[in-house]
C-alpha positions in Angstrom: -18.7 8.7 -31.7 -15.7 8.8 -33.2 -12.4 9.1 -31.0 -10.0 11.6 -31.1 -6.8 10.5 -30.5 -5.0 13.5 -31.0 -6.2 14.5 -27.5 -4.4 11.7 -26.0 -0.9 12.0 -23.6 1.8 10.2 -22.5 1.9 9.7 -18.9 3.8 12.3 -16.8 5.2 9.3 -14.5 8.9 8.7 -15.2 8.6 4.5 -15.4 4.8 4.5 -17.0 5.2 4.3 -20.5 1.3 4.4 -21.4 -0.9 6.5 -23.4 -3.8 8.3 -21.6 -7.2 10.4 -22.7 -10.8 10.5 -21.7 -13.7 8.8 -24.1 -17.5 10.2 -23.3 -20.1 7.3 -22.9 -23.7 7.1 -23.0 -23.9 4.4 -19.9 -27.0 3.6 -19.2 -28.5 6.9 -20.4 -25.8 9.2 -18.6 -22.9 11.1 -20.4 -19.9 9.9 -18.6 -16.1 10.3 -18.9 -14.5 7.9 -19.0 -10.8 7.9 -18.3 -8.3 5.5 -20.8 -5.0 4.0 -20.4 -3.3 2.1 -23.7 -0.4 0.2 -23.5 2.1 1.6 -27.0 4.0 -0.2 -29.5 7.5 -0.3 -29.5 7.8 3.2 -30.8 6.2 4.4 -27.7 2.7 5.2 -30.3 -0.7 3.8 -30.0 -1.1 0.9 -32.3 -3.1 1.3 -34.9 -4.6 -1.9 -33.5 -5.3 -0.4 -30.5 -7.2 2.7 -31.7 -9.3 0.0 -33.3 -9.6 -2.0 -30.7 -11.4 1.3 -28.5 -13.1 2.1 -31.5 -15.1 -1.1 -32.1 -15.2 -1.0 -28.1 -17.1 2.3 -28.1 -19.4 1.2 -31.3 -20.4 -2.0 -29.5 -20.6 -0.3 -26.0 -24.2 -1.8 -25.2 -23.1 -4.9 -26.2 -19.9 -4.3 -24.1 -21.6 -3.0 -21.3 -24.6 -6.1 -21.1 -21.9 -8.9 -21.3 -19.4 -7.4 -18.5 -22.0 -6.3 -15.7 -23.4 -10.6 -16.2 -19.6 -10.8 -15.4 -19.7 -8.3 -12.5 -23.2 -9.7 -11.0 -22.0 -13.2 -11.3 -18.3 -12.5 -9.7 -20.1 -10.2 -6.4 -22.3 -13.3 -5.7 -19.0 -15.6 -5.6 -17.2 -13.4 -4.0 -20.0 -13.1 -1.4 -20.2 -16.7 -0.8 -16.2 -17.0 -0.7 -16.5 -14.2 2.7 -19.2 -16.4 4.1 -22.0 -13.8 3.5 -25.1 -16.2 3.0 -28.6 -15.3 2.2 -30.1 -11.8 2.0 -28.2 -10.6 5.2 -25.8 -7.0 4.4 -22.4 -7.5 5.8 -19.6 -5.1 6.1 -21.3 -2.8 2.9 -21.9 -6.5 1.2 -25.7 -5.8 0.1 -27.5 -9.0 -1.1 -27.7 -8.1 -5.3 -29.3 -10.5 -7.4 -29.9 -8.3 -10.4 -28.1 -5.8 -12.5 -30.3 -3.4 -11.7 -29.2 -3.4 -8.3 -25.4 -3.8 -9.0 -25.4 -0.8 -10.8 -26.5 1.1 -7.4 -23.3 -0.4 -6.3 -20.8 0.3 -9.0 -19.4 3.1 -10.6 -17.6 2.5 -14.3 -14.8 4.9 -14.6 -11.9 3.7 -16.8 -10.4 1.6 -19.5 -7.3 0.1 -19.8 -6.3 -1.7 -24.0 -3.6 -3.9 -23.4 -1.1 -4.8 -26.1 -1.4 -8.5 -25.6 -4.5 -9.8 -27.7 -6.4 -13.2 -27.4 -8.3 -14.3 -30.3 -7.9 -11.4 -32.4 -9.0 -9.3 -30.1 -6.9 -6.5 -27.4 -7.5 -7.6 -24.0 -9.2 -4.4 -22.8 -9.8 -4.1 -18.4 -12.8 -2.2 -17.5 -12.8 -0.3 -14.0 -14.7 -0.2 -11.9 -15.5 1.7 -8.3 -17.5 -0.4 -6.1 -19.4 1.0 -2.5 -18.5 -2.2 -1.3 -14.6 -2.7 -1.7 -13.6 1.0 -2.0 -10.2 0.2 -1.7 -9.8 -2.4 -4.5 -13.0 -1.4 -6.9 -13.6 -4.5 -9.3 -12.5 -5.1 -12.5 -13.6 -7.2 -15.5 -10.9 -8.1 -18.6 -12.1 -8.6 -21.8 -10.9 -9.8 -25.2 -14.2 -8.6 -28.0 -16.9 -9.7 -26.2 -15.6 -12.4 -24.2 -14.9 -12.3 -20.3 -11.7 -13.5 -19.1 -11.3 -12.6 -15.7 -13.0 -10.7 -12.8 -12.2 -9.4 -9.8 -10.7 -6.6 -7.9 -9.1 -3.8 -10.0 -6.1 -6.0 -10.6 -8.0 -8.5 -12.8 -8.4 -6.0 -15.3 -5.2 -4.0 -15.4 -2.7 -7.3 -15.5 -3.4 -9.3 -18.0 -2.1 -12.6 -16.3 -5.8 -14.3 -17.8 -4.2 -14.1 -21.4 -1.8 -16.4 -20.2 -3.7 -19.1 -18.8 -4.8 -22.4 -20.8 
């Protein structure tokens, strides 16, 4: 699919300076819309770069979309263990997930974030997601190609702080 950027707006906020459209997604065998946030050059325009960067992003998405729920399964388990949650016991919404399969009953992808700062060649991109069981906070996995960089809460992907570390 290729994207149409001409569809894409400037925010309405006075002090957010970023560029915002929908992308549709075949996720997992579902259409979805998928809502986008990029970060402009100086001129206040999306970077070429950046259109690139969502382009090879949506031509990879399987790819994309295999590597960062590994990411997500692999951060709900720590973060489990880090609230004391042990074993197969359901706390406070925490269900015990050991799959993807059974992630994805907990998850909901619903936005995209390409960051101007790039690691590797590569725009960080944050991938957002809604979660049944921190619906306040959601989780969030950054990315740079197909490497993971950070997870966590939404946070984690829309501030890029993981570029920065050594």
């Amino acid at each position: 699919m290729k994207i149409d950027f001409s569809k894409f707006h400037e925010s309405e906020y006075q002090y957010d300076d970023s560029i915002y459209g929908v992308i549709t997604l075949n996720d997992g065998g579902v259409q979805k819309d998928i809502d986008v946030e990029i970060c402009p050059d100086d001129d206040e325009k999306i970077a070429d770069s950046s259109k690139d960067e969502l382009q090879f992003f949506v031509d990879n998405y399987e790819k994309f979309r295999e590597v960062y729920l590994e990411a997500l399964l692999c951060y709900y388990e720590g973060h489990r263990a880090t609230l004391g949650i042990a074993g197969e016991e359901t706390v406070d919404g925490y269900p015990y997930i050991t799959t993807v399969e059974q992630l994805l009953k907990t998850v909901d992808f619903n936005g995209l974030k390409v960051h101007s700062e790039k690691k590797d060649g590569h725009h960080a991109i944050g991938v957002f997601f809604d979660t049944t069981w921190d619906p306040e906070h959601g989780a969030g996995v950054l990315m740079a190609g197909f490497a993971v960089l950070d997870t966590g809460n939404q946070d984690h992907a829309a501030l890029p702080y993981a570029l920065h570390r050594k």
